[in-house]
mmCIF file of the N, C-alpha and C atoms, coordinates in Angstrom:
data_MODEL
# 
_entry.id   MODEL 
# 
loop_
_atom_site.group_PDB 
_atom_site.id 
_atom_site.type_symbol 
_atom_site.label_atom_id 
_atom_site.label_alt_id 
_atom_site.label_comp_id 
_atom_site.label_asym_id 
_atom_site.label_entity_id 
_atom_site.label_seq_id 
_atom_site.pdbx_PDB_ins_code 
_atom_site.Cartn_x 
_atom_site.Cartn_y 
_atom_site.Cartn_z 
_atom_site.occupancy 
_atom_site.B_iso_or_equiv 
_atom_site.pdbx_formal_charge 
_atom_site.auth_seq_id 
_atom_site.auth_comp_id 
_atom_site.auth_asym_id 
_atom_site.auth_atom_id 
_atom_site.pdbx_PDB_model_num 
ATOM 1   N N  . UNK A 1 1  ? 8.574   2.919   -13.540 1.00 0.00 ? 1  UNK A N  1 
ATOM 2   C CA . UNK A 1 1  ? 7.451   3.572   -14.158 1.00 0.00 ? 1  UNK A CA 1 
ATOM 3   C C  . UNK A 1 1  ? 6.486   2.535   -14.711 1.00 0.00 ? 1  UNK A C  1 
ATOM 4   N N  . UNK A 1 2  ? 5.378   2.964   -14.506 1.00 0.00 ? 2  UNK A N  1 
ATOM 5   C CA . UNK A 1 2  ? 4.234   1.998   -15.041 1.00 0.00 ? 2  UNK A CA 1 
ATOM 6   C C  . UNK A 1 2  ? 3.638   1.932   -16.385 1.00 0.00 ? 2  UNK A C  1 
ATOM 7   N N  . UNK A 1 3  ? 3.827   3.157   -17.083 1.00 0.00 ? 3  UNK A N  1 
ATOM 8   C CA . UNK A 1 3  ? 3.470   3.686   -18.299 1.00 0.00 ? 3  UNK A CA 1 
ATOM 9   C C  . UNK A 1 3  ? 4.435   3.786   -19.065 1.00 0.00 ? 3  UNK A C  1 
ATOM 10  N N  . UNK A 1 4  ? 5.075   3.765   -19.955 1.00 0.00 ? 4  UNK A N  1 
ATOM 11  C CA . UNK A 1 4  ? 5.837   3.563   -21.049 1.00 0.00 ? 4  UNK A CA 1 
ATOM 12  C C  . UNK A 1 4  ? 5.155   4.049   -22.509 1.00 0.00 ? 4  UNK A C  1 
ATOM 13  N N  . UNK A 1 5  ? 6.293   4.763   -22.864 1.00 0.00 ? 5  UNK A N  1 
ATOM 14  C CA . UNK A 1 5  ? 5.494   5.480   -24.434 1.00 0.00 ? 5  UNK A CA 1 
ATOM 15  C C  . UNK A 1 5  ? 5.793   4.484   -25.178 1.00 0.00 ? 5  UNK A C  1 
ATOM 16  N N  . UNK A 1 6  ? 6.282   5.166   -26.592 1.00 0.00 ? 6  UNK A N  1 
ATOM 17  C CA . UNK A 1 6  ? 6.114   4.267   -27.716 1.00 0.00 ? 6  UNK A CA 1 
ATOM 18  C C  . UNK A 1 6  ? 7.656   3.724   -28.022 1.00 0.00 ? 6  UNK A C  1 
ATOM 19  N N  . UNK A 1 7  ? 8.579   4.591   -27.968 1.00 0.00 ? 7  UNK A N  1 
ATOM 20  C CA . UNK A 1 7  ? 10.442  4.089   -27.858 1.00 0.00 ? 7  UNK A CA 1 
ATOM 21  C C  . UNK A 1 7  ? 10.164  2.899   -26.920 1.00 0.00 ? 7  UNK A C  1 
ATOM 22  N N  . UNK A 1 8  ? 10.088  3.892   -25.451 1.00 0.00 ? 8  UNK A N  1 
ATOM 23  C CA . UNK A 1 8  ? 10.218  2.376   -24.217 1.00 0.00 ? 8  UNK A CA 1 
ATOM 24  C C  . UNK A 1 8  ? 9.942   0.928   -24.429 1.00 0.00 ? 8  UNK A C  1 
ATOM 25  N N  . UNK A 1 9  ? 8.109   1.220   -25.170 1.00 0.00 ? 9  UNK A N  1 
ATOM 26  C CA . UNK A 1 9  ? 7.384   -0.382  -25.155 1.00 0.00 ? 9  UNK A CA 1 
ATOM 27  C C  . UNK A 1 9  ? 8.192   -1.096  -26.122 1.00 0.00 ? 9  UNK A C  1 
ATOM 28  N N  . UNK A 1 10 ? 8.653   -0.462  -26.883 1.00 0.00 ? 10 UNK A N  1 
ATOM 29  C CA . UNK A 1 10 ? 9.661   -1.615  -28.365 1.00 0.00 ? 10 UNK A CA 1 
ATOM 30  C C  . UNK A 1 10 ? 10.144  -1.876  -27.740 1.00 0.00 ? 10 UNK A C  1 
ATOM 31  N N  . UNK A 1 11 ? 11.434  -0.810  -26.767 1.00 0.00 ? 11 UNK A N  1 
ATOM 32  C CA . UNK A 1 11 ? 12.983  -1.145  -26.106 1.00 0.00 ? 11 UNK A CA 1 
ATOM 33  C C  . UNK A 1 11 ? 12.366  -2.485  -25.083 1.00 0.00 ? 11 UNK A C  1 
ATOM 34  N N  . UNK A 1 12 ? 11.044  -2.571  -24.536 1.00 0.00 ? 12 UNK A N  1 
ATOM 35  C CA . UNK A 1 12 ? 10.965  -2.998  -23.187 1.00 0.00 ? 12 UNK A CA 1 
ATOM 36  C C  . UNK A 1 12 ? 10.664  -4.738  -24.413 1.00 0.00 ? 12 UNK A C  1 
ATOM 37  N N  . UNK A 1 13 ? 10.144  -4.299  -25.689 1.00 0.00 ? 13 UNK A N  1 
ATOM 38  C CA . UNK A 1 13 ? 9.524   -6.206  -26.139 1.00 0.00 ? 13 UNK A CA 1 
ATOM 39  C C  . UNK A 1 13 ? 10.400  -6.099  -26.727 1.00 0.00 ? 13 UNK A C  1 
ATOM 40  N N  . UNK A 1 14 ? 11.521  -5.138  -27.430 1.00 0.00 ? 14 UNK A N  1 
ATOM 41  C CA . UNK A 1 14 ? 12.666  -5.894  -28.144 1.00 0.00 ? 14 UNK A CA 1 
ATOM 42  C C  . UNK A 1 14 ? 11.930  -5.796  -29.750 1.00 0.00 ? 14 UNK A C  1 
ATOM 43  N N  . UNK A 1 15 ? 11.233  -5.016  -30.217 1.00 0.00 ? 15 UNK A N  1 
ATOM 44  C CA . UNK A 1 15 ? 11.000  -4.809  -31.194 1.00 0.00 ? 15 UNK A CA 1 
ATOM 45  C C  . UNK A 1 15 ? 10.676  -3.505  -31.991 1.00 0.00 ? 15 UNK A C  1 
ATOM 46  N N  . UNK A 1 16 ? 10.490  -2.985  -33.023 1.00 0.00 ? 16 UNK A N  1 
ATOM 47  C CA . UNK A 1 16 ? 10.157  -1.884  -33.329 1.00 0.00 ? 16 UNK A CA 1 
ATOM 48  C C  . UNK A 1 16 ? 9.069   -1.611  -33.035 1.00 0.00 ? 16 UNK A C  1 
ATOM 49  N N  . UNK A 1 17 ? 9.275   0.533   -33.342 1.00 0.00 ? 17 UNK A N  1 
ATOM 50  C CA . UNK A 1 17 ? 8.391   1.227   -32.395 1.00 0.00 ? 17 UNK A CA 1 
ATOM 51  C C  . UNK A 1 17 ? 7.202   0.713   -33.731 1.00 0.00 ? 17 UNK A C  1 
ATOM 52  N N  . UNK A 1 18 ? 7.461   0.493   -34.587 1.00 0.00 ? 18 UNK A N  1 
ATOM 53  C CA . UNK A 1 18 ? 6.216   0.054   -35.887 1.00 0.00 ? 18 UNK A CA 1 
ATOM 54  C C  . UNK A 1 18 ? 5.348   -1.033  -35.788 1.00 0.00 ? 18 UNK A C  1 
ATOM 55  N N  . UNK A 1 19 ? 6.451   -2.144  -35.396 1.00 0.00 ? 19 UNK A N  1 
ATOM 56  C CA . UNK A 1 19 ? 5.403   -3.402  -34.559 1.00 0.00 ? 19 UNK A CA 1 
ATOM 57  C C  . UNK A 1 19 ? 4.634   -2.977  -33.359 1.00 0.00 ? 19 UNK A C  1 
ATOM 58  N N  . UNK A 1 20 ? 4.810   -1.950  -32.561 1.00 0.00 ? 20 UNK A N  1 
ATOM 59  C CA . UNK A 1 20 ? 4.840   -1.855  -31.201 1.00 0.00 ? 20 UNK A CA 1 
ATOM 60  C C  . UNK A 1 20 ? 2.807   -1.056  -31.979 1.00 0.00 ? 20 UNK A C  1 
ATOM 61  N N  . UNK A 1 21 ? 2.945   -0.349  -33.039 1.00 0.00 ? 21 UNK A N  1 
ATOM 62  C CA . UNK A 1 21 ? 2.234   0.525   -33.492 1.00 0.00 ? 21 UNK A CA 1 
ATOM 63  C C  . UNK A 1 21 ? 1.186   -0.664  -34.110 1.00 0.00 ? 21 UNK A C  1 
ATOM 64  N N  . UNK A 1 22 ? 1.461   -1.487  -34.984 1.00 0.00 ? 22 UNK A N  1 
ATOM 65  C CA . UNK A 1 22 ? 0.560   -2.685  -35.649 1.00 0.00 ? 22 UNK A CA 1 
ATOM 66  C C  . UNK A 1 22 ? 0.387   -3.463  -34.300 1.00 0.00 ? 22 UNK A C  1 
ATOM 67  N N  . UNK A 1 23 ? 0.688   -3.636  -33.394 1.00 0.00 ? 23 UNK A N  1 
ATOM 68  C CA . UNK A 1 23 ? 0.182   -4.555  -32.508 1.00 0.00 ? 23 UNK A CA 1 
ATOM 69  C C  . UNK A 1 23 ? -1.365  -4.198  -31.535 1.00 0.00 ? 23 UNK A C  1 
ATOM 70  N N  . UNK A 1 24 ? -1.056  -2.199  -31.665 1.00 0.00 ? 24 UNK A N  1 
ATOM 71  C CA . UNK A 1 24 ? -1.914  -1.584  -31.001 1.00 0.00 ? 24 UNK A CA 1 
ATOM 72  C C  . UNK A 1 24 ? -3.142  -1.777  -31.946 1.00 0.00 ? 24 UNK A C  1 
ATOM 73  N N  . UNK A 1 25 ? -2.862  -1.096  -33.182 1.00 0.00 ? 25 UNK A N  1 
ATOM 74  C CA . UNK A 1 25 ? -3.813  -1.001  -34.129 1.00 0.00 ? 25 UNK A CA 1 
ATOM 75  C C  . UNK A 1 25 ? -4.679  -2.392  -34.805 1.00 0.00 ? 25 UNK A C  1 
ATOM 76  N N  . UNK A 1 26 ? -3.434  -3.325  -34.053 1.00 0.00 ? 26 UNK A N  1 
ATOM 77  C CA . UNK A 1 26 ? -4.775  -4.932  -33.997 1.00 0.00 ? 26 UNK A CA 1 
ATOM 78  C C  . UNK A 1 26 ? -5.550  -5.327  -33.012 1.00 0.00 ? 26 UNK A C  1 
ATOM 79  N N  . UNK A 1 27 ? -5.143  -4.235  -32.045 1.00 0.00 ? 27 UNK A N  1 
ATOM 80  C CA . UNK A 1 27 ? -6.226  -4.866  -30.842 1.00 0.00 ? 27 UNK A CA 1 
ATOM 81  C C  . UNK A 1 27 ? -5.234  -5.899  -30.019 1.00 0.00 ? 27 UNK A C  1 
ATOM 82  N N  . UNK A 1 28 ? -4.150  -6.301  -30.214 1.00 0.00 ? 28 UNK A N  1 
ATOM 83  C CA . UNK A 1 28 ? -3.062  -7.062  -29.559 1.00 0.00 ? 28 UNK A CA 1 
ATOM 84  C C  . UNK A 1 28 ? -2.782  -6.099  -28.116 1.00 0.00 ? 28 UNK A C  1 
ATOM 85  N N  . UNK A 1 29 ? -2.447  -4.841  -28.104 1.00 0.00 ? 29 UNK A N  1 
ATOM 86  C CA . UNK A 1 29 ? -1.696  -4.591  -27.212 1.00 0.00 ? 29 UNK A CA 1 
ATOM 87  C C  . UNK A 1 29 ? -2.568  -3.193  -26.651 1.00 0.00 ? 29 UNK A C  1 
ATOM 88  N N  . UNK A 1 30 ? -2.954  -3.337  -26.003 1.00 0.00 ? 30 UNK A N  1 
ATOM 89  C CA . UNK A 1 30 ? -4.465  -1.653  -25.501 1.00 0.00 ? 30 UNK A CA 1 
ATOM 90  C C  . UNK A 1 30 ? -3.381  -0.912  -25.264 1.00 0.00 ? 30 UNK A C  1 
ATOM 91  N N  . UNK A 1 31 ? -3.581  0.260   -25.475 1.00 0.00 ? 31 UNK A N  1 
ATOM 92  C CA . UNK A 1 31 ? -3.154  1.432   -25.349 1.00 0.00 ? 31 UNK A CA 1 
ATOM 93  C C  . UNK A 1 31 ? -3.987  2.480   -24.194 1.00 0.00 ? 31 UNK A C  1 
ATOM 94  N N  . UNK A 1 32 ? -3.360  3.210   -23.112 1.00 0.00 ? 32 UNK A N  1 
ATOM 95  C CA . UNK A 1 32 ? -3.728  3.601   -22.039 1.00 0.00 ? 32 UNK A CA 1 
ATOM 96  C C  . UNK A 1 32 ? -4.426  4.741   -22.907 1.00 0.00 ? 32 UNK A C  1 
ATOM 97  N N  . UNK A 1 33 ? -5.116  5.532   -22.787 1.00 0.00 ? 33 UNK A N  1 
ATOM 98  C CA . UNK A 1 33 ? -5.654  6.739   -23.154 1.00 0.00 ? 33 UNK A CA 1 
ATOM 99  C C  . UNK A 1 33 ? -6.217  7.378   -21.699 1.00 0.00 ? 33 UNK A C  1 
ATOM 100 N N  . UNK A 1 34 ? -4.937  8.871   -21.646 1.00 0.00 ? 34 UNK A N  1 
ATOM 101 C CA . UNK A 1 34 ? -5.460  9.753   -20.616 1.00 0.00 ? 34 UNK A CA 1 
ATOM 102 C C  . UNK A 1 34 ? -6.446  10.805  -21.259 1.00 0.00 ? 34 UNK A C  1 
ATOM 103 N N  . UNK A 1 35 ? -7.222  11.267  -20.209 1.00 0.00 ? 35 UNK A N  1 
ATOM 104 C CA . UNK A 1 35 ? -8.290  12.418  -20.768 1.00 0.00 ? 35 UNK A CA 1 
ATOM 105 C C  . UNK A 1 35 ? -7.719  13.515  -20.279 1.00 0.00 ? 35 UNK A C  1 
ATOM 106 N N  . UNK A 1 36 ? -8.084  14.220  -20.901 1.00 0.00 ? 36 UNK A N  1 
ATOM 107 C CA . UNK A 1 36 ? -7.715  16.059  -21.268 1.00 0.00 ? 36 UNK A CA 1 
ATOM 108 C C  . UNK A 1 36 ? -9.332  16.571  -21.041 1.00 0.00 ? 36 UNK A C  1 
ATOM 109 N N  . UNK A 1 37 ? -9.030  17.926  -20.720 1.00 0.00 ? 37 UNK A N  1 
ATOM 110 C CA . UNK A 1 37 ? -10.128 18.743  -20.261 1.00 0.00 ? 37 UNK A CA 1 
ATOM 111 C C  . UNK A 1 37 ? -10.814 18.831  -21.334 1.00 0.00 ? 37 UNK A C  1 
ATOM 112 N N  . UNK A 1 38 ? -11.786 19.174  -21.428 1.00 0.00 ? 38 UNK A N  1 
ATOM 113 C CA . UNK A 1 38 ? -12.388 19.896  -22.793 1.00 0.00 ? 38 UNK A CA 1 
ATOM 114 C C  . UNK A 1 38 ? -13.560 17.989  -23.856 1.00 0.00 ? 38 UNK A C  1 
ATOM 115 N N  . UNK A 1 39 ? -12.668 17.077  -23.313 1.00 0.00 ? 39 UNK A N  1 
ATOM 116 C CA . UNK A 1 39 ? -13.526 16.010  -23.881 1.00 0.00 ? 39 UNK A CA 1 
ATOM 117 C C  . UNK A 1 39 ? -12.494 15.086  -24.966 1.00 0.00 ? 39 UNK A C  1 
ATOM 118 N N  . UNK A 1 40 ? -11.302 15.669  -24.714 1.00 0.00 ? 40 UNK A N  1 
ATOM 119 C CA . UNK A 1 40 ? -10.187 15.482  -25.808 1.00 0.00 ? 40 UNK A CA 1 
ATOM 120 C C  . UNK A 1 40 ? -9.585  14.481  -24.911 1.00 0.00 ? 40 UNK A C  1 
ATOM 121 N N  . UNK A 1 41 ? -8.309  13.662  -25.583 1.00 0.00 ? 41 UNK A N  1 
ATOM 122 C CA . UNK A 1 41 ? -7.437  12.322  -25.126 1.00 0.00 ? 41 UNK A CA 1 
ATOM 123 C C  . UNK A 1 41 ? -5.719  12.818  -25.349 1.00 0.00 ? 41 UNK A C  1 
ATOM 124 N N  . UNK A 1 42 ? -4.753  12.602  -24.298 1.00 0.00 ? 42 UNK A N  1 
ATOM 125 C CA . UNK A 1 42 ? -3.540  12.838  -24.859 1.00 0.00 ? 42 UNK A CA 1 
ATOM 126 C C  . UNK A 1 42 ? -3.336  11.867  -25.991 1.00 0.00 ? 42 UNK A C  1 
ATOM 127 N N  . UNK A 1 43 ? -2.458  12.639  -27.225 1.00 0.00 ? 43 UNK A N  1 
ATOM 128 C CA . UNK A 1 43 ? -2.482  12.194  -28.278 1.00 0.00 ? 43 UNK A CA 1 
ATOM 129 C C  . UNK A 1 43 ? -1.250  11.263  -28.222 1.00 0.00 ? 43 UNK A C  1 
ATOM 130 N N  . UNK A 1 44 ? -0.101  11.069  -27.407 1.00 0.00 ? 44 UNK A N  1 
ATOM 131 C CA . UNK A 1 44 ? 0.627   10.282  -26.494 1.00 0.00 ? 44 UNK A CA 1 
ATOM 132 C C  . UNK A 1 44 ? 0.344   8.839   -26.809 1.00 0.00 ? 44 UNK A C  1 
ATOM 133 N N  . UNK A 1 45 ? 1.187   7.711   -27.445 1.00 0.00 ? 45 UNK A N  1 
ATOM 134 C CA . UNK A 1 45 ? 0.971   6.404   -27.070 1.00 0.00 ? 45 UNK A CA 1 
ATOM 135 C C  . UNK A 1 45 ? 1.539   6.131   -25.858 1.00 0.00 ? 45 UNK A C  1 
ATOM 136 N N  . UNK A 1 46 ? 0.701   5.643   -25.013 1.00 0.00 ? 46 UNK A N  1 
ATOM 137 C CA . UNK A 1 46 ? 1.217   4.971   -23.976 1.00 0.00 ? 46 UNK A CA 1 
ATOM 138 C C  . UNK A 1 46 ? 0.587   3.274   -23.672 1.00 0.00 ? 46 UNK A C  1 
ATOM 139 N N  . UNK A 1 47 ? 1.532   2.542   -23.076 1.00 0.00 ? 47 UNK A N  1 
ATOM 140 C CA . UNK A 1 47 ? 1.169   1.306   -22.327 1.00 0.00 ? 47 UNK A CA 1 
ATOM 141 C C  . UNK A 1 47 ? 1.728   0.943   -21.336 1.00 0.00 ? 47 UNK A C  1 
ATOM 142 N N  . UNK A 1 48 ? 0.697   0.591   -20.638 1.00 0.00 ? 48 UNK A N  1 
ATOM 143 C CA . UNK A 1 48 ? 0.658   -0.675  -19.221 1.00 0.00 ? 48 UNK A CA 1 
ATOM 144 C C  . UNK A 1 48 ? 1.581   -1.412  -19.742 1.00 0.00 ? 48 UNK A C  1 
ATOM 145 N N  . UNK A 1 49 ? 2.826   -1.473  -18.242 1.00 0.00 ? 49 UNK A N  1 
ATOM 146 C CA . UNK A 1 49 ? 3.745   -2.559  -18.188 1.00 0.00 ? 49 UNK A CA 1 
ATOM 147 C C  . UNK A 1 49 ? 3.381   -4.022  -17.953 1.00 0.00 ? 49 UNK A C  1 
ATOM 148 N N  . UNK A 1 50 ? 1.874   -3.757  -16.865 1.00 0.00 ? 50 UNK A N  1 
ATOM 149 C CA . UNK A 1 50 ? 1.224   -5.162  -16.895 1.00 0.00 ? 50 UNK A CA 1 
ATOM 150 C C  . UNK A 1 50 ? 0.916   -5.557  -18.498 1.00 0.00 ? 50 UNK A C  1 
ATOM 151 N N  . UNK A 1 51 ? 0.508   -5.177  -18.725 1.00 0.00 ? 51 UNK A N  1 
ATOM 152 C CA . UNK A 1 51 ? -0.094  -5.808  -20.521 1.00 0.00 ? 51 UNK A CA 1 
ATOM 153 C C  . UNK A 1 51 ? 1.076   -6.187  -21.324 1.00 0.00 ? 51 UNK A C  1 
ATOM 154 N N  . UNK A 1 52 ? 1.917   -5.263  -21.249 1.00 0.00 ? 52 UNK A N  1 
ATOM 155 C CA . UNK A 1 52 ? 3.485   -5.667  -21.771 1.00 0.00 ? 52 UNK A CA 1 
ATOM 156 C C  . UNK A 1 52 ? 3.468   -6.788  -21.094 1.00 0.00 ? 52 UNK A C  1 
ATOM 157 N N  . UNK A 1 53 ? 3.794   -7.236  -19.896 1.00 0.00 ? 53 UNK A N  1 
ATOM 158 C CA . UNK A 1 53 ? 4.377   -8.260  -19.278 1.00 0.00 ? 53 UNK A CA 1 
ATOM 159 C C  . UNK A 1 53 ? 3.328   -9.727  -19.585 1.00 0.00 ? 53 UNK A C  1 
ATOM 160 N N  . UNK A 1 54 ? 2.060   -9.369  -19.568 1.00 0.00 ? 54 UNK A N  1 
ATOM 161 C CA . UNK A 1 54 ? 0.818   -10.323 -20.699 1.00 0.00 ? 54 UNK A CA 1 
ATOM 162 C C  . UNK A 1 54 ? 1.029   -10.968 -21.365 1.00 0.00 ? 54 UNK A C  1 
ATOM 163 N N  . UNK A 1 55 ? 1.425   -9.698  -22.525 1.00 0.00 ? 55 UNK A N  1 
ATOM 164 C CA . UNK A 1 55 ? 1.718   -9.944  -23.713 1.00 0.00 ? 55 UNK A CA 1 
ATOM 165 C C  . UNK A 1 55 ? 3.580   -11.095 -23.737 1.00 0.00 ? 55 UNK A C  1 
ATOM 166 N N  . UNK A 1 56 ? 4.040   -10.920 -23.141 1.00 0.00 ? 56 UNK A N  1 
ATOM 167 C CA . UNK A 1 56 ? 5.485   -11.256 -23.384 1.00 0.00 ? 56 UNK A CA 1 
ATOM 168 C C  . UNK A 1 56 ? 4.972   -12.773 -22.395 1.00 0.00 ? 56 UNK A C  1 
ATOM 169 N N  . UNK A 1 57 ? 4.255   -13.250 -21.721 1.00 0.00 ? 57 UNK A N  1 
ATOM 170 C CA . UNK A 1 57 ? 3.934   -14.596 -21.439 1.00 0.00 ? 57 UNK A CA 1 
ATOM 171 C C  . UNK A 1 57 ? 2.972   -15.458 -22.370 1.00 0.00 ? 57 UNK A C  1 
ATOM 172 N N  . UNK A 1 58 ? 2.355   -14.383 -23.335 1.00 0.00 ? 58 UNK A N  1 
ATOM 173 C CA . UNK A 1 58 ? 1.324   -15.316 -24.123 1.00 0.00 ? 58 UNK A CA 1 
ATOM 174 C C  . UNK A 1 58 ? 2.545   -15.834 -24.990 1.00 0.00 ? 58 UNK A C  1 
ATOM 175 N N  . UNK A 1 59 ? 3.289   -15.025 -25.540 1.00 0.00 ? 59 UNK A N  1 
ATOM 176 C CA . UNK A 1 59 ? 4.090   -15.243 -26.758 1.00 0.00 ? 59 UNK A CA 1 
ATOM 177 C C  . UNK A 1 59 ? 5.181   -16.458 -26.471 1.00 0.00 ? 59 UNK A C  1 
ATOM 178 N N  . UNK A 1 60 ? 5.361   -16.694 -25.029 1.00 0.00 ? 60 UNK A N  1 
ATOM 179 C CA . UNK A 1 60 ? 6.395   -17.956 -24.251 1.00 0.00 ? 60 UNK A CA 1 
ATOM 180 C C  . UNK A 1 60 ? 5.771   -19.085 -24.322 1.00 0.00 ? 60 UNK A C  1 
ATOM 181 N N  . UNK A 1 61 ? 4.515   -18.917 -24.056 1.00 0.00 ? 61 UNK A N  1 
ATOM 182 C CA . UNK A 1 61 ? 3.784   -19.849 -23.797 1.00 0.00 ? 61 UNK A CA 1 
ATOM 183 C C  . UNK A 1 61 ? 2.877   -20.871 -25.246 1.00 0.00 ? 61 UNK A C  1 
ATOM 184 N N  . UNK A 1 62 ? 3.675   -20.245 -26.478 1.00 0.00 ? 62 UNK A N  1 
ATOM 185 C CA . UNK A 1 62 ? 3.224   -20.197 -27.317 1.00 0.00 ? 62 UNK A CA 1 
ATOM 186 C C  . UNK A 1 62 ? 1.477   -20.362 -27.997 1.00 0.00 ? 62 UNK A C  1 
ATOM 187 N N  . UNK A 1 63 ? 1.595   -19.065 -27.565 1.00 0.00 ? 63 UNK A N  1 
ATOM 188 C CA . UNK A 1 63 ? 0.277   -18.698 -27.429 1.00 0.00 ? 63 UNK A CA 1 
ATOM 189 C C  . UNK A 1 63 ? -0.323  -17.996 -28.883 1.00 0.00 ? 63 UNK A C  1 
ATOM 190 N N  . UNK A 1 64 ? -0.894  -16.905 -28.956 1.00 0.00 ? 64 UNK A N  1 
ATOM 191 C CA . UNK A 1 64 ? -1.170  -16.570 -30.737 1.00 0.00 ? 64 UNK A CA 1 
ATOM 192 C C  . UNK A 1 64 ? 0.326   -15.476 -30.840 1.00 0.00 ? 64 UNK A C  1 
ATOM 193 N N  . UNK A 1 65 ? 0.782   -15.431 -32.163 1.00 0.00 ? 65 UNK A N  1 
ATOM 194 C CA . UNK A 1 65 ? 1.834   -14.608 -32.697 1.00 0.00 ? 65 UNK A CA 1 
ATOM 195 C C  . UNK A 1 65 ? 0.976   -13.168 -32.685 1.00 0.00 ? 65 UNK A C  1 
ATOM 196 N N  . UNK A 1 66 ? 2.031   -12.138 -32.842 1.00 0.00 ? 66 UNK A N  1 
ATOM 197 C CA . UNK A 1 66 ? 1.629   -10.775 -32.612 1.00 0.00 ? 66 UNK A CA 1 
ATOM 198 C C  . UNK A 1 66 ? 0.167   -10.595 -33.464 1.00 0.00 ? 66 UNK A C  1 
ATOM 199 N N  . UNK A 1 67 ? 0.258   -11.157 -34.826 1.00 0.00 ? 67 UNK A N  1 
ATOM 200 C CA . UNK A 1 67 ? -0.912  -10.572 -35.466 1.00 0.00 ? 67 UNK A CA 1 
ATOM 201 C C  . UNK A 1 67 ? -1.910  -11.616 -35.754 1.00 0.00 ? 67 UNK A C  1 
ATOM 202 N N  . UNK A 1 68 ? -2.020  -12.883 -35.028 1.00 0.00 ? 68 UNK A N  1 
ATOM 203 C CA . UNK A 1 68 ? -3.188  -13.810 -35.153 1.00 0.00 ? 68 UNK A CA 1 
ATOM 204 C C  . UNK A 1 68 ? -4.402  -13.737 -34.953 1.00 0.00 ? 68 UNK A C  1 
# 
């Protein structure tokens, strides 16, 4: 699967679903947003496994920490 909610993306970086939540809300980690009829967004966190997989080479590469 390409999309991953909010359990998965922790289980998939190995951290909580709370970091997984502060990482979004810094602009660290985009969050997919599907559209709904009407002009509305599923209210659903989801993320790209590519961006996961991004994210998990910047951090090897010692690159900026989650909230830099």
């Amino acid at each position: 699967m390409r999309l991953l909610d909010l359990r998965a993306t922790a289980a998939y970086l190995g951290v909580s679903e709370w970091t997984v939540r502060a990482l979004e809300w810094a602009r660290v980690l985009p969050r997919v947003r599907v559209p709904l009829p009407g002009g509305r967004e599923l209210r659903k966190l989801l993320f790209d496994r590519h961006d996961l997989d991004r994210l998990i080479e910047e951090w090897k590469e010692g690159g900026r920490g989650p909230f830099a």
